[in-house]
PLY file of the C-alpha trace (Angstrom):
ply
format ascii 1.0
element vertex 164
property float x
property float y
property float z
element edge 163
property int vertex1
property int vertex2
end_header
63.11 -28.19 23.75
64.50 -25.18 22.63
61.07 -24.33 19.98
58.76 -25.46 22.77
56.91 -21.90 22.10
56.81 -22.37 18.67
56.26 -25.99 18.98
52.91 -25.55 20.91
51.31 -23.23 18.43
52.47 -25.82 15.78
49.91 -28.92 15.16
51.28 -31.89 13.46
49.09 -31.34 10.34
50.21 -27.70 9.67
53.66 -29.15 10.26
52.97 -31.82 7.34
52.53 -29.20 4.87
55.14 -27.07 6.25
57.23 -30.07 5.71
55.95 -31.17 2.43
55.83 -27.71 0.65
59.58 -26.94 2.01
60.71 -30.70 1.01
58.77 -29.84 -2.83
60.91 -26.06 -2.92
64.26 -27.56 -1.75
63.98 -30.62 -4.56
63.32 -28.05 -7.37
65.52 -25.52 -6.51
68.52 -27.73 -5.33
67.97 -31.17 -6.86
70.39 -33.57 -5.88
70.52 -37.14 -7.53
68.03 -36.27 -9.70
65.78 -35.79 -11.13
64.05 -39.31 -11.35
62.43 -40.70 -14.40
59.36 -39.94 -14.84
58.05 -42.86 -14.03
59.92 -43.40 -11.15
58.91 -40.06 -9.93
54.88 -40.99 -10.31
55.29 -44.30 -7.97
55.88 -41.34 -5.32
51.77 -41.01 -5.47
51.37 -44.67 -3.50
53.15 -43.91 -0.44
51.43 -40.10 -0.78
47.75 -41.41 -1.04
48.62 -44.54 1.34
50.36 -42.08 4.02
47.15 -39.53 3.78
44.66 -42.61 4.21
46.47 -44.29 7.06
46.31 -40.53 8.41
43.06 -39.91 7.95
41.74 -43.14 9.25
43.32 -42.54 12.56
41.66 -39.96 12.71
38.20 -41.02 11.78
38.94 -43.62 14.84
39.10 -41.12 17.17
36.51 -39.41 16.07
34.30 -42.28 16.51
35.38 -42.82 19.51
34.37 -39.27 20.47
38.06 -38.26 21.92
40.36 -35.52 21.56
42.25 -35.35 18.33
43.77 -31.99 19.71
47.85 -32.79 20.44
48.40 -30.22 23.45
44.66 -31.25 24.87
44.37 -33.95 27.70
42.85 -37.52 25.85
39.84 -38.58 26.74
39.48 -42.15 25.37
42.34 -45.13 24.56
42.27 -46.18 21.01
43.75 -49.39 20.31
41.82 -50.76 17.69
42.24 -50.29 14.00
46.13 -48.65 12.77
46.53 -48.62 16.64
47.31 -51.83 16.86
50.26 -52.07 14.64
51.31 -48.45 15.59
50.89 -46.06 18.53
50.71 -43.22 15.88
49.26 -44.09 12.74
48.58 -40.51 12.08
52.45 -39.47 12.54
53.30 -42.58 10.84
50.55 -41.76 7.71
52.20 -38.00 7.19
55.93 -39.34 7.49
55.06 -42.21 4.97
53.18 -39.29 2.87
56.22 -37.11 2.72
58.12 -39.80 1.59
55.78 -40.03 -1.05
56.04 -35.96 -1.70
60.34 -36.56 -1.95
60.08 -39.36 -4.59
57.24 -37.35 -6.71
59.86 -34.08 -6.41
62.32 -36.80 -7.41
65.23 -35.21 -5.88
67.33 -36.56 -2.48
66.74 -33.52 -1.64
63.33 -33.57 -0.69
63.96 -36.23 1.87
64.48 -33.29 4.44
60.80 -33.23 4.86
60.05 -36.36 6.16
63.33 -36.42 8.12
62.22 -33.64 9.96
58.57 -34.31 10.35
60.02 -37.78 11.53
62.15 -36.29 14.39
59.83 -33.38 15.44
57.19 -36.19 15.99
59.49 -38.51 17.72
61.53 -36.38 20.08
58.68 -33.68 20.23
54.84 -34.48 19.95
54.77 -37.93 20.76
56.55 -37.76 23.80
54.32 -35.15 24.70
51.30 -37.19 24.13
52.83 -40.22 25.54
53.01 -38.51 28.97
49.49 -37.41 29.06
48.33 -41.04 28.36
50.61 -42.55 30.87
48.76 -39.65 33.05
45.22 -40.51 32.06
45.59 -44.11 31.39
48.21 -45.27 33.65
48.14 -49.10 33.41
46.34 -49.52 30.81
48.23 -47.15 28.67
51.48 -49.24 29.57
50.12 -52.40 28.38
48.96 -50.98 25.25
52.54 -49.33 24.82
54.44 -52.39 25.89
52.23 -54.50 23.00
52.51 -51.60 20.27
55.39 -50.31 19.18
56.16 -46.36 18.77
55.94 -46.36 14.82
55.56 -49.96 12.92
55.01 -53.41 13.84
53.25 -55.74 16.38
54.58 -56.76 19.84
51.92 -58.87 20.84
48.23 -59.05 20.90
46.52 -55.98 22.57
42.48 -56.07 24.28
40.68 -53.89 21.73
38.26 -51.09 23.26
37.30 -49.15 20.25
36.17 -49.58 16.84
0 1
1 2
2 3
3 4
4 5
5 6
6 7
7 8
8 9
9 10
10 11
11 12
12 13
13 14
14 15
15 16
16 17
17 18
18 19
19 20
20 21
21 22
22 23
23 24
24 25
25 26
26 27
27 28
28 29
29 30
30 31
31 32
32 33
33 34
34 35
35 36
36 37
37 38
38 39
39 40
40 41
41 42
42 43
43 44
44 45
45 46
46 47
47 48
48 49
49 50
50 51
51 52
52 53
53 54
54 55
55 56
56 57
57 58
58 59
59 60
60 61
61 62
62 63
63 64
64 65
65 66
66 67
67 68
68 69
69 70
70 71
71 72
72 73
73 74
74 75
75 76
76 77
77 78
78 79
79 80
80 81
81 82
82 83
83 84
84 85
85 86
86 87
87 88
88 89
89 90
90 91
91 92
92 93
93 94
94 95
95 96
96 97
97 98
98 99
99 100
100 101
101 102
102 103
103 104
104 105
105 106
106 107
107 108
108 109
109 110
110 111
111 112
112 113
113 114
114 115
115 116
116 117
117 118
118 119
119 120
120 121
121 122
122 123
123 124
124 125
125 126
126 127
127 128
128 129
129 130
130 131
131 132
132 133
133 134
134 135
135 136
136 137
137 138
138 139
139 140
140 141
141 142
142 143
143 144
144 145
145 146
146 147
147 148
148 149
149 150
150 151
151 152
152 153
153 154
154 155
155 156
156 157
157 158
158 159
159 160
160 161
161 162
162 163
């Protein structure tokens, strides 16, 4: 990728603010379709909170499970229990979802450029990255967990649990 140097010295949760405080700037300065009702603007805090908590209890999961949380770090363990089993990434999924969140709180159409691009650095550029080094580590047992799980949402079929 052409921002691999930059990419590497970029972790996912710095990029979530990056993302969120440029997605809050761009709907105040250039609002477009907006501004939303107030009200309408406020439901923005459920995905924000929900995103966050999905986030954060990824990352408690690994954390129990005593692995690496660390994206450019080899893994150490498989989590597939918890978020895991409805998503290979809960905690890309969590900071999309709380982006999302950020835009309709902004209340511009503006602000979506914050989760669009968190979305596609994750899914062209970190998670591909990680998915290798599973596949690596794991090898079978990281392709039946990705063949049950899907990428971002959903449920293929049932998955062996390992971890809390």
């Amino acid at each position: 990728m052409l921002f691999d140097p930059l990419m590497r010295r970029l972790l996912p949760p710095q990029l979530f603010l990056l993302c969120g405080a440029g997605a809050t700037a761009l709907g105040l300065a250039l609002p477009v379709a907006g501004p939303l009702a107030t009200a309408a603007r406020l439901a923005g805090a459920v995905p924000l909170v929900a995103g966050i908590a999905l986030s954060k209890h990824g990352s408690d999961l690994f954390g129990r499970s005593r692995t690496n949380i660390k994206t450019f770090d080899d893994p150490d363990v498989l989590v597939t229990g918890g978020p895991f089993g409805f998503t290979r990434n809960p905690m890309y999924l969590g900071f999309t979802v709380a982006l999302v969140g950020v835009g309709v709180l902004v209340g511009s159409m503006s602000a979506v450029i914050g989760p669009t691009v968190f979305w596609l650095l994750a899914d062209r550029w970190y998670i591909p990255l990680e998915e290798r080094r599973m596949a690596a580590t794991f090898g079978a047992d990281y392709e039946r967990y990705r063949s049950a799980v899907p990428r971002w949402i959903g449920r293929r079929r049932p998955v062996q649990h390992s971890t809390p």
